[in-house]
C-alpha positions as CSV (number, residue, x, y, z in Angstrom):
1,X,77.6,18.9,-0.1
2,X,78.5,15.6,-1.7
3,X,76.3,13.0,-2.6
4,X,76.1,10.9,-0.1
5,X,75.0,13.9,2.7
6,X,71.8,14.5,0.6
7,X,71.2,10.9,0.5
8,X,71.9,10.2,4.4
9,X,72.5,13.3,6.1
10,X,71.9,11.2,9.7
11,X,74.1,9.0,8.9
12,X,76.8,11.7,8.3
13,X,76.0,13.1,11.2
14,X,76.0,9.3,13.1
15,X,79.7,8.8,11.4
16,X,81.3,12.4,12.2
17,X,80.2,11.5,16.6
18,X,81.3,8.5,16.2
19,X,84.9,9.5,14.7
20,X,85.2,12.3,17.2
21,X,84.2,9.9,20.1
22,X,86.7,7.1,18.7
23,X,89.5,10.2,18.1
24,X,88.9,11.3,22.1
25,X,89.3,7.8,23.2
26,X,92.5,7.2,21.0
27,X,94.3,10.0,22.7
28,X,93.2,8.7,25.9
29,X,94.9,5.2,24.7
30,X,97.9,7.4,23.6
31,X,99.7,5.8,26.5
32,X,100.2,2.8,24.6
33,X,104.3,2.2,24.3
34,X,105.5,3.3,21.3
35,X,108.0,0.8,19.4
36,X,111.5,2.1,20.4
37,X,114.6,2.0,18.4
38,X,117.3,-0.6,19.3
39,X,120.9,0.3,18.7
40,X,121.2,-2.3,15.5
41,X,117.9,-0.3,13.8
42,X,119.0,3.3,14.9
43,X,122.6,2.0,12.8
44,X,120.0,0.9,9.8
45,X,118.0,4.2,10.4
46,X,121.4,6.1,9.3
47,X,122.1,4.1,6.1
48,X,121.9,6.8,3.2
49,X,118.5,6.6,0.8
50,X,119.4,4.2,-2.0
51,X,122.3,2.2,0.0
52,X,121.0,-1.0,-0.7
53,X,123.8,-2.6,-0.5
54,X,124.8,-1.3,2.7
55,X,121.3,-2.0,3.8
56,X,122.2,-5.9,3.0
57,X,125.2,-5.8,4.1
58,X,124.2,-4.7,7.7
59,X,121.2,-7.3,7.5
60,X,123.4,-9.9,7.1
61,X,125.5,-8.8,10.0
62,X,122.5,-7.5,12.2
63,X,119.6,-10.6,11.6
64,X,118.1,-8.4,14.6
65,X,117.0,-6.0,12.6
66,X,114.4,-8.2,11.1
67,X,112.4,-8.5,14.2
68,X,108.4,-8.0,14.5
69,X,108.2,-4.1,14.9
70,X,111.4,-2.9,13.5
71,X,109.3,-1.4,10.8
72,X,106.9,0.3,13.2
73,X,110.2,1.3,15.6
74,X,111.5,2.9,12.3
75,X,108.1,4.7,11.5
76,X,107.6,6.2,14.7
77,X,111.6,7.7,14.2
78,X,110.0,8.9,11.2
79,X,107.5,10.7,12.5
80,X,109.9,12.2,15.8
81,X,112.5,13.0,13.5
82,X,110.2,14.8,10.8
83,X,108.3,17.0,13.9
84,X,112.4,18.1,14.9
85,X,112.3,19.2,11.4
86,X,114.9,16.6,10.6
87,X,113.2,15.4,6.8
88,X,116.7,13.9,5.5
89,X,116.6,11.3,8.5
90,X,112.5,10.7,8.6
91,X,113.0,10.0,4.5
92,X,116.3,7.5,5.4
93,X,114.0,6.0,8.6
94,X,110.8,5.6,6.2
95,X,113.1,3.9,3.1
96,X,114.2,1.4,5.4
97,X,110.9,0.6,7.4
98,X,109.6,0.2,3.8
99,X,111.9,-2.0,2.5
100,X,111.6,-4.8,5.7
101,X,107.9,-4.2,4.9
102,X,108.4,-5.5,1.3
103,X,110.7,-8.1,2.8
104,X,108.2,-9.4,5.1
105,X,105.8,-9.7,2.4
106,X,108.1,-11.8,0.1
107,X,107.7,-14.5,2.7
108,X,109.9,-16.5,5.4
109,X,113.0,-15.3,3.3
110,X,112.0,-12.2,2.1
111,X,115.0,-10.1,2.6
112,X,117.3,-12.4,0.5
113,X,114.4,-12.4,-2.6
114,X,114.3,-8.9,-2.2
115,X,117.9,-8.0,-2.4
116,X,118.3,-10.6,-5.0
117,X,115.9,-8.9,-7.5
């Protein structure tokens, strides 16, 4: 028992329906479309873990790599690849979704400040 059930043992009970509700109704909503590889990020997926330069090198050649979802596309490849058992590929896939994350967070030209540093 943690503190906060003795405190408010309602509200734990109020918070555990309302997570179980909101867990039904997100596999209900599992229907959603997944983001999907394209060929160019599947190619990016397959660069080896600490290939940065490779990684910049097929950026520069592929600009549609750094697209709105490509880091979500790359996640989800993650997580397929990981339940084949596959963890070489989900670690390669989650390296390179994280670095156009921190790309996209160094601004409009993120991927050349990140490769520069």
């Amino acid at each position: 028992t943690t503190e906060f059930e003795v405190l408010n043992p309602k509200g734990v009970e109020a918070a555990k329906t309302t997570f179980e509700r909101g867990s039904q109704s997100a596999e209900v909503e599992g229907d959603d479309e997944l983001p999907q590889l394209t060929p160019s990020l599947e190619q990016f997926s397959r660069i080896p873990l600490r290939g940065y330069q490779q990684s910049w090198d097929f950026i520069k050649e592929h600009r549609d790599v750094v697209v709105p979802g490509a880091a979500d596309a790359l996640l989800v490849a993650a997580f397929e690849a990981q339940s084949r058992g596959d963890s070489k590929y989900a670690q390669q896939c989650v390296n390179q979704s994280l670095l156009l994350q921190y790309s996209e967070k160094l601004g409009r030209d993120g991927v050349t400040v990140f490769f520069r540093k």
